[in-house]
Backbone as numpy.savetxt, mean C-alpha at the origin, in Angstrom:
# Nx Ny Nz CAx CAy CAz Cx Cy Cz
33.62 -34.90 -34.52 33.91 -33.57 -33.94 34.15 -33.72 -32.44
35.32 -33.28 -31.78 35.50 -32.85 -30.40 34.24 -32.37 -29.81
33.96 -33.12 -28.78 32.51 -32.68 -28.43 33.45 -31.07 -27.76
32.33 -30.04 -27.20 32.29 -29.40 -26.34 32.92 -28.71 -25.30
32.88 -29.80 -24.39 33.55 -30.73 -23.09 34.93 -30.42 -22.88
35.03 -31.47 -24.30 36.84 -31.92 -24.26 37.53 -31.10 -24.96
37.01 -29.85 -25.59 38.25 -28.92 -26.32 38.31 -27.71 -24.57
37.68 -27.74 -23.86 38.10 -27.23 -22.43 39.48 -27.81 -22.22
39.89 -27.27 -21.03 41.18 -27.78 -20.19 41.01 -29.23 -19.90
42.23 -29.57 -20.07 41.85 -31.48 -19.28 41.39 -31.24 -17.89
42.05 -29.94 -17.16 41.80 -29.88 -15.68 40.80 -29.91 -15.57
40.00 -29.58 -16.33 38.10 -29.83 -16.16 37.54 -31.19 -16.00
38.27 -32.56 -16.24 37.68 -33.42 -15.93 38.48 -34.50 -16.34
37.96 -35.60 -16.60 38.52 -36.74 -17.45 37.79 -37.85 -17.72
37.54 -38.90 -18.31 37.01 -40.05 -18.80 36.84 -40.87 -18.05
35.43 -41.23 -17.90 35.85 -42.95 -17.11 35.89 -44.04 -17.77
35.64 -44.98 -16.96 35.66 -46.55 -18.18 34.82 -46.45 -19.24
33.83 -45.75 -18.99 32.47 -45.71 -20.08 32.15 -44.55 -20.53
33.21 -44.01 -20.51 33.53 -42.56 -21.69 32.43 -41.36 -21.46
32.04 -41.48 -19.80 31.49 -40.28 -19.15 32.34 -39.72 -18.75
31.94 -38.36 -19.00 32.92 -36.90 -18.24 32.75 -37.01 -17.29
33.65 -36.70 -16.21 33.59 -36.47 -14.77 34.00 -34.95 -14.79
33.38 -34.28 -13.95 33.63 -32.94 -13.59 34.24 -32.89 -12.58
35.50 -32.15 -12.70 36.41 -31.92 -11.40 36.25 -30.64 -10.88
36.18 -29.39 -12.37 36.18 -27.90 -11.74 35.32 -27.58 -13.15
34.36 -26.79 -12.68 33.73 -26.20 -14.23 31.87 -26.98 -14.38
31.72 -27.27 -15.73 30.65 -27.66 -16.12 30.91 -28.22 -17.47
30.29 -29.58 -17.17 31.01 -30.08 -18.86 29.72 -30.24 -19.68
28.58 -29.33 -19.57 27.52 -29.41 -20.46 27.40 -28.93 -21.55
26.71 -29.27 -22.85 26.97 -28.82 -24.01 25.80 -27.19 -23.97
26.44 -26.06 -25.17 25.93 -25.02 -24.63 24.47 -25.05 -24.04
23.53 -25.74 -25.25 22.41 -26.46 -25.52 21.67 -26.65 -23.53
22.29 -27.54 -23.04 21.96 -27.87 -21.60 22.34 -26.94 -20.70
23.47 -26.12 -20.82 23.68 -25.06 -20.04 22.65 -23.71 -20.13
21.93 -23.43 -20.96 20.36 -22.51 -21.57 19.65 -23.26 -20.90
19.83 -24.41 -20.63 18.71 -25.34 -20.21 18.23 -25.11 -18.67
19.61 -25.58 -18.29 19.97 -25.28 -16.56 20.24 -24.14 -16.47
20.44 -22.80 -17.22 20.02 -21.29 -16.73 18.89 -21.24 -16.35
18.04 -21.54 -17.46 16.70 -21.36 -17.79 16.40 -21.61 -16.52
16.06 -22.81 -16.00 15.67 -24.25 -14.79 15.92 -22.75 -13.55
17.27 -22.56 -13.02 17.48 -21.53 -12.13 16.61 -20.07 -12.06
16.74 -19.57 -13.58 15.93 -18.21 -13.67 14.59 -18.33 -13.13
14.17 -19.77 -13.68 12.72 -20.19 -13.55 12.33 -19.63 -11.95
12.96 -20.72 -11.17 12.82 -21.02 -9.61 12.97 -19.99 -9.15
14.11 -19.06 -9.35 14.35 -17.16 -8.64 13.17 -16.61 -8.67
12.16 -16.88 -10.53 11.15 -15.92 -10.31 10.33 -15.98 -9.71
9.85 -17.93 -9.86 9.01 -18.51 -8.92 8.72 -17.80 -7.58
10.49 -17.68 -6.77 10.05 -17.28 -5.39 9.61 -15.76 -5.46
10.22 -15.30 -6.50 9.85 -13.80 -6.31 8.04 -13.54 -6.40
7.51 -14.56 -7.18 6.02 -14.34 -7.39 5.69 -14.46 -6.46
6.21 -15.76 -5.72 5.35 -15.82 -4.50 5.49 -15.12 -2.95
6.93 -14.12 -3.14 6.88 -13.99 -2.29 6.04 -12.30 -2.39
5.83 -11.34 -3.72 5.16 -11.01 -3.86 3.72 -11.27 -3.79
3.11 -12.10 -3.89 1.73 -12.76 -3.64 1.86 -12.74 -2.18
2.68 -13.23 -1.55 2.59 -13.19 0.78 2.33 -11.62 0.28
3.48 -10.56 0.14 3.21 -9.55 0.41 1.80 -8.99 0.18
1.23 -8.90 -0.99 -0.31 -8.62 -1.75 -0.74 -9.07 -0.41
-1.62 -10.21 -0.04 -2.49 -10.77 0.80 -1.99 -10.05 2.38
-0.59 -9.98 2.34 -0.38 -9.29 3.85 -0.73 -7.85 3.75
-0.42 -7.29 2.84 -1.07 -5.54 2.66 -2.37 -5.38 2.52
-3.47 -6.16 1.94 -5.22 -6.59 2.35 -5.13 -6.76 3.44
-4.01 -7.49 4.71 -4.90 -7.93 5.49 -4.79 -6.72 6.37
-3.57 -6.11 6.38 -3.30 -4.83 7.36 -4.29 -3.97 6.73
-4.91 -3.60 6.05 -5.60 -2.48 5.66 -6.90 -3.09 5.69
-7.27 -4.16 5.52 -9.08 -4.65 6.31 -8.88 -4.33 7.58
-7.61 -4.60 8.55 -7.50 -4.43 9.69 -7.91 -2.92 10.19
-7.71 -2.16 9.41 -8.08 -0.49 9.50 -9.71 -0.45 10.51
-10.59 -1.19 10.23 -11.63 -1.24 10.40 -12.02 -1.61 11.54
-10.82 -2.00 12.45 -11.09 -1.90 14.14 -10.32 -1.04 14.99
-9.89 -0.01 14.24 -9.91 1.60 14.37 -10.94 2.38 15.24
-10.62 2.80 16.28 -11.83 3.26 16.82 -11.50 5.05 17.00
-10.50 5.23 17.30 -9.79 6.59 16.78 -8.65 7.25 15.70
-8.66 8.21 15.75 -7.22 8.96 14.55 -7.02 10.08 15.12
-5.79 10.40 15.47 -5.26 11.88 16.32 -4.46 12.31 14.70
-5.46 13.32 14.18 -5.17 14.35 13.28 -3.75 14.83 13.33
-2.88 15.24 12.08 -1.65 16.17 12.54 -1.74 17.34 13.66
-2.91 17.92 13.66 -3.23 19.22 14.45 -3.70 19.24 16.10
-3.71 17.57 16.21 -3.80 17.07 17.64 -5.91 17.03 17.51
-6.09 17.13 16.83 -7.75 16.95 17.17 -7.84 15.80 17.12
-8.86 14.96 17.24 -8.84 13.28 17.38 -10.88 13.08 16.27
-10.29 12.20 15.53 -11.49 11.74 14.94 -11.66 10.93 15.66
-13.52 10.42 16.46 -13.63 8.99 16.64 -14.38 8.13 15.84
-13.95 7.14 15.84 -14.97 6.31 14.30 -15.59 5.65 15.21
-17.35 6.22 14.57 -18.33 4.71 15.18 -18.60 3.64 14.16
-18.32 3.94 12.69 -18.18 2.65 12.21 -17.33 2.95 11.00
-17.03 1.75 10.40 -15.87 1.76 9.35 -16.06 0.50 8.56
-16.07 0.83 7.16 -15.78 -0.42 6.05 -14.78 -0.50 5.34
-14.20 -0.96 5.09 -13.12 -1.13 4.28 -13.17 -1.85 2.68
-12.91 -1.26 1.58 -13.43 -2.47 0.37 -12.76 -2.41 -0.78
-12.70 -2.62 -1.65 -12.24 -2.95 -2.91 -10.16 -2.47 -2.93
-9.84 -3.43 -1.70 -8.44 -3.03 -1.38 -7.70 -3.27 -2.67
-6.63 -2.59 -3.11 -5.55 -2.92 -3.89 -4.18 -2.29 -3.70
-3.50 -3.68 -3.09 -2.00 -3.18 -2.79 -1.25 -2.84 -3.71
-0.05 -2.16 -4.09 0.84 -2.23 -4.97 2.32 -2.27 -3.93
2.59 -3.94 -3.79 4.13 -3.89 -3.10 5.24 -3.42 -3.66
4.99 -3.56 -5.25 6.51 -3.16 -5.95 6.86 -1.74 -5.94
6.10 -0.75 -5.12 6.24 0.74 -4.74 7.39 1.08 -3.61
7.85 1.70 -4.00 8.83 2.08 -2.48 8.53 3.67 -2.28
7.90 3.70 -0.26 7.85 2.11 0.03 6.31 1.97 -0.68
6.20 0.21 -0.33 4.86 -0.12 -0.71 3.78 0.84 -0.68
2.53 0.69 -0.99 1.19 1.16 -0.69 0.10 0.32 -1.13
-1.06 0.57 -0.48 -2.22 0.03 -0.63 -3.20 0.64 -0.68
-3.94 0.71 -1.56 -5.18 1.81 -1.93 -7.01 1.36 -1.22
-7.64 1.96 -1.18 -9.10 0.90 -0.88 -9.75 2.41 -0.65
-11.34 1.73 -1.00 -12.55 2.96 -0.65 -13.23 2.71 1.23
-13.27 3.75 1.47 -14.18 3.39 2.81 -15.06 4.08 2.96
-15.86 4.06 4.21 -17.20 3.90 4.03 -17.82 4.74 5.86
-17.34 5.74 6.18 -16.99 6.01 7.41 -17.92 6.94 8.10
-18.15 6.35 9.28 -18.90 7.36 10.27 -18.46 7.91 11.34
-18.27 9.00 12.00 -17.52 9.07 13.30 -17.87 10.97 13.50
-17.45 11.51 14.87 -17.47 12.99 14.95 -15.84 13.05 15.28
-15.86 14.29 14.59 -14.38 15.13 14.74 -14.50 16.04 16.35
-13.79 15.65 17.42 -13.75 16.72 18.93 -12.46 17.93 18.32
-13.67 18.62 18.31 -13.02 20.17 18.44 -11.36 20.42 19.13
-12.05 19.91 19.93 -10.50 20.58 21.33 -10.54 19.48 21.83
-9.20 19.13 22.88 -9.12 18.39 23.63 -9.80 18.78 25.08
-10.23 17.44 25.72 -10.89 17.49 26.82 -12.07 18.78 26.29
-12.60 18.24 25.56 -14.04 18.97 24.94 -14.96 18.07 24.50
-16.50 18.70 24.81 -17.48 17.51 23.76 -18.09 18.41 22.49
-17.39 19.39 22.51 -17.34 19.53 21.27 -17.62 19.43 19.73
-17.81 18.51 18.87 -17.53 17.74 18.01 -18.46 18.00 16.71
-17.71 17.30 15.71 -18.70 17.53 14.07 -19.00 16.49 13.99
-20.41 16.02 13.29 -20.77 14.43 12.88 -19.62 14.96 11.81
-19.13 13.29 11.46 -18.76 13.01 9.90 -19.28 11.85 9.47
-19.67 12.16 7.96 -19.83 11.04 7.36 -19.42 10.88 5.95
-18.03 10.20 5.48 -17.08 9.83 4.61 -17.30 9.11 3.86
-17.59 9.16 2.62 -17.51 8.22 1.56 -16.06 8.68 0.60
-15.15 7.68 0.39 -13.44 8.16 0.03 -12.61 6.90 -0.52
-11.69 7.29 -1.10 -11.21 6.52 -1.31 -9.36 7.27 -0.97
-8.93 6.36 -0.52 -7.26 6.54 0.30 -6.16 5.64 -0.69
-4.93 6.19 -0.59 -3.76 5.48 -1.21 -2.74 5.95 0.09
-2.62 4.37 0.80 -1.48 4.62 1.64 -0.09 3.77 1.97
1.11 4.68 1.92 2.20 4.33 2.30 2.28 3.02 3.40
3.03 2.44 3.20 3.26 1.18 3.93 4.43 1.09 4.18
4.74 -0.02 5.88 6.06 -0.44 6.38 5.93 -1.17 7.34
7.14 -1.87 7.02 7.19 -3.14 7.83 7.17 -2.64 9.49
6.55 -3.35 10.33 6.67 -2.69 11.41 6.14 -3.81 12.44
6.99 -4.68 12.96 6.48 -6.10 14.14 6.03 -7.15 13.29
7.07 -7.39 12.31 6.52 -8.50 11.59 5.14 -8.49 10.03
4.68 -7.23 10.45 3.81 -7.24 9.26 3.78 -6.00 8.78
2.79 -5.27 8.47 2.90 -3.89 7.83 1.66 -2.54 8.98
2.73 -2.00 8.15 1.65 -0.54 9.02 1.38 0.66 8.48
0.38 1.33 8.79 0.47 2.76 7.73 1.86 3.69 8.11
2.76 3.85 7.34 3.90 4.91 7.19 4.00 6.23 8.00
2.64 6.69 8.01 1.90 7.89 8.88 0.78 7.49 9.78
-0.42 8.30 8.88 -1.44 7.96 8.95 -2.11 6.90 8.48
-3.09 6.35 8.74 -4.41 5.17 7.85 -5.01 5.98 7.06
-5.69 6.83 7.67 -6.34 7.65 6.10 -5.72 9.65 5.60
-4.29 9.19 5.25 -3.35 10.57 5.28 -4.51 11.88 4.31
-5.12 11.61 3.85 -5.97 12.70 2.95 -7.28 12.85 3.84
-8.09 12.10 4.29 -8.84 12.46 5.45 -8.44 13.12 6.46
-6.87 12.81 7.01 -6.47 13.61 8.48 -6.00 14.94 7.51
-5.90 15.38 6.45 -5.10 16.24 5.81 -6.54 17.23 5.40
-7.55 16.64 5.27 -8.69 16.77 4.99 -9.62 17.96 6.08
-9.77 17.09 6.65 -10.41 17.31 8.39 -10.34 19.16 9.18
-8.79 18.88 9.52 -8.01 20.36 9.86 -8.77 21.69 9.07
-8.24 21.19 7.46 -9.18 22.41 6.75 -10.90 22.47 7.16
-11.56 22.08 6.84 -12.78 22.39 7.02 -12.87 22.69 7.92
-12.78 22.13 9.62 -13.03 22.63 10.61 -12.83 24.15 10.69
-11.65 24.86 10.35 -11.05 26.11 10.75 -11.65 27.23 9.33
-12.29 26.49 8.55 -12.88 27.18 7.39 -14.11 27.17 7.72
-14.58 26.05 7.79 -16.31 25.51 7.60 -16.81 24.85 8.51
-16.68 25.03 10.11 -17.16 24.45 11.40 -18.87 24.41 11.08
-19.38 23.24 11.38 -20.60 22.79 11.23 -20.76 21.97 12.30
-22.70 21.83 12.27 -23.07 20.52 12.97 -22.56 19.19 12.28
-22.72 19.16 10.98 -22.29 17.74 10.74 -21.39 17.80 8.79
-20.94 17.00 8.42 -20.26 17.07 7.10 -20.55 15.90 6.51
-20.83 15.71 5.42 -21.21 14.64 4.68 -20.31 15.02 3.19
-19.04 13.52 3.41 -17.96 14.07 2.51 -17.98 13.23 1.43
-17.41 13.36 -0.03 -17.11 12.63 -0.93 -15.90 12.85 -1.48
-14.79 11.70 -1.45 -13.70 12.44 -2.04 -13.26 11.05 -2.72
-12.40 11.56 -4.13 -12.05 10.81 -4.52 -10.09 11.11 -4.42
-8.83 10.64 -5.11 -7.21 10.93 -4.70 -7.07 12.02 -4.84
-8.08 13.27 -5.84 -7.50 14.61 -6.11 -8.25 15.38 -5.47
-9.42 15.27 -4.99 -10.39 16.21 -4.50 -11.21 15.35 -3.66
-12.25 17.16 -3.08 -13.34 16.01 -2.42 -14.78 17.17 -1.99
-15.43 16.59 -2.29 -16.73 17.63 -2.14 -17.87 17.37 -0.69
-17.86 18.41 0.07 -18.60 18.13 1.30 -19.49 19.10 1.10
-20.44 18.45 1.60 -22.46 18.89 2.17 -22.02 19.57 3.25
-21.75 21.19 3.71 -21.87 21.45 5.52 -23.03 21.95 5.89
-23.55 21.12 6.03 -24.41 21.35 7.28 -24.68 21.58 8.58
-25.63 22.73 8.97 -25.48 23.91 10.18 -27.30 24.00 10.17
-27.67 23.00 10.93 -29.23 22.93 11.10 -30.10 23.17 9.97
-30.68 23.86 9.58 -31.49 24.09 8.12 -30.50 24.52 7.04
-29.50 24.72 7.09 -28.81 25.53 6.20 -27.90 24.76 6.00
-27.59 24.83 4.43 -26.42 23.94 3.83 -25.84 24.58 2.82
-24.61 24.17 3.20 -23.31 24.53 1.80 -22.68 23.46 1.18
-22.52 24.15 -0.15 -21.52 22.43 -0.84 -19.90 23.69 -1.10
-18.89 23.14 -0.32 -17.64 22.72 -0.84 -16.75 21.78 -1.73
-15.76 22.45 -2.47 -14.70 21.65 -3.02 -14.23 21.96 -2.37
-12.87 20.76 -2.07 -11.54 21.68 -2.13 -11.26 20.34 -2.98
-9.42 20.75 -3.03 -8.69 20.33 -4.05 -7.41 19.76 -3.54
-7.04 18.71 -3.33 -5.36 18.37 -2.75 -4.07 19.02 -3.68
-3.34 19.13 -2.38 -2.32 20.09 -2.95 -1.20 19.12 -3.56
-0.24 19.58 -4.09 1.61 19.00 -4.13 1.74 18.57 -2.67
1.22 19.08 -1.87 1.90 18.74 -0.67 1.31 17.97 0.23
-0.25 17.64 -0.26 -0.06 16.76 0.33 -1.81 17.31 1.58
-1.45 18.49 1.79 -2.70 19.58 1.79 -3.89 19.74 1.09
-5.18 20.49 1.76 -5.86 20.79 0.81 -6.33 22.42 0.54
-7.10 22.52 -0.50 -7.40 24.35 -0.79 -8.54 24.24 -1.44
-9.68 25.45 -1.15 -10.81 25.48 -1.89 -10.53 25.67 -3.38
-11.37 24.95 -4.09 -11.48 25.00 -5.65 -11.62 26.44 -5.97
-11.08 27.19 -6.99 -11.13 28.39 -6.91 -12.33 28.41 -8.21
C-alpha cells in the first residue's frame, strides 16, 4: 500500500538514498503521529495555561493577605474607617472571573470618624466575610474599588440609621447582623444586601 506520505503532492517532498521522506512544504506524518504531535502541542498550551493560572491564584492570596497592612478605608460617603487591627484568612481566588476576584473572611477592629476633622467615632468590631473584584494595577493586582466593598457599603447605613458607641458585626455575602451598642443598652439589627450592591433592614 502507498504509504500516506506519498499519495500527497510530490511537491511535498521526495526520497533520499535510504527511502526517507524529506519534507519540503507540509508534514509527511502518518495520521497516527500527527494525533500524536497535536496531542504533544495541546499538551504544552495547557501546561502553560495551568501554570500561568497557578502565578495568578498565589498572586491574588498574596494581594489580599496584603489587605492586612491597611491602616485606613475612605468609605463612598467620604467617612474614613481606621483599622487597629486586621486578619485576613481562608483566602480563595477565582482568576477565571472577569474581572478576577478573590474571596476571604476577616477578622477586624477599628472606629468609624463621624465627620471629617472630627474625633467623633464608632468602635467597630467585624467578623465577615468579602468577595472582591480584582485588577491588574503596577504589575500585580488591586481591589477594583474597594478592599472590603460590602463593609464600606455596610458602614454608611448604620451610622445614619443606628449611630452608637460601638457595633459588633457579623456578616456573611447576603447579609449581616450587628449588636448596637449605646452604653447599657443594646439592639440587634439585620440588614440585607441589595441588587445593587447596598444594604436595607430585614423587613
Amino acid at each position: 500500500m502507498t504509504p500516506w506520505c506519498r499519495r500527497r503532492s510530490s511537491s511535498w517532498g521526495k526520497a533520499d538514498s535510504r527511502g526517507s521522506w524529506l519534507v519540503a512544504r507540509g508534514s509527511c506524518a502518518t495520521p497516527g503521529v500527527r494525533h500524536i504531535l497535536i496531542w504533544l502541542v495541546l499538551g504544552a498550551l495547557s501546561g502553560c495555561t495551568c501554570a500561568q493560572m497557578a502565578g495568578s491564584d498565589e498572586q491574588l492570596r498574596e494581594a489580599a493577605k496584603g489587605f492586612e497592612k491597611l491602616h485606613e478605608q475612605v468609605l463612598p460617603d467620604g467617612r474614613i474607617l481606621h483599622i487597629r487591627k486586621l486578619q485576613i484568612t481562608r483566602i480563595t481566588p477565582e482568576p477565571d472571573l472577569d474581572p478576577p476576584e478573590v474571596a476571604f473572611s476577616y477578622d477586624l477592629d477599628g472606629s468609624l470618624q463621624l465627620q471629617r476633622q472630627s474625633e467623633l467615632s464608632i468602635a467597630v468590631s467585624a467578623l465577615g466575610v468579602e468577595k472582591v473584584p480584582m485588577i491588574r494595577r503596577e504589575g500585580g493586582w488591586a481591589p477594583k474599588s474597594d478592599a472590603f466593598p460590602r463593609l464600606a457599603a455596610l458602614l454608611p447605613v448604620l451610622a445614619t440609621s443606628h449611630p452608637a458607641w460601638t457595633w459588633y458585626l457579623r456578616s456573611d455575602l447576603d447579609k449581616a447582623e450587628v449588636a448596637v451598642v449605646n452604653g447599657p443598652s443594646r439592639e440587634s439589627v439585620t440588614l440585607l444586601r441589595q441588587a445593587d450592591g447596598g444594604y436595607q433592614p430585614a423587613p
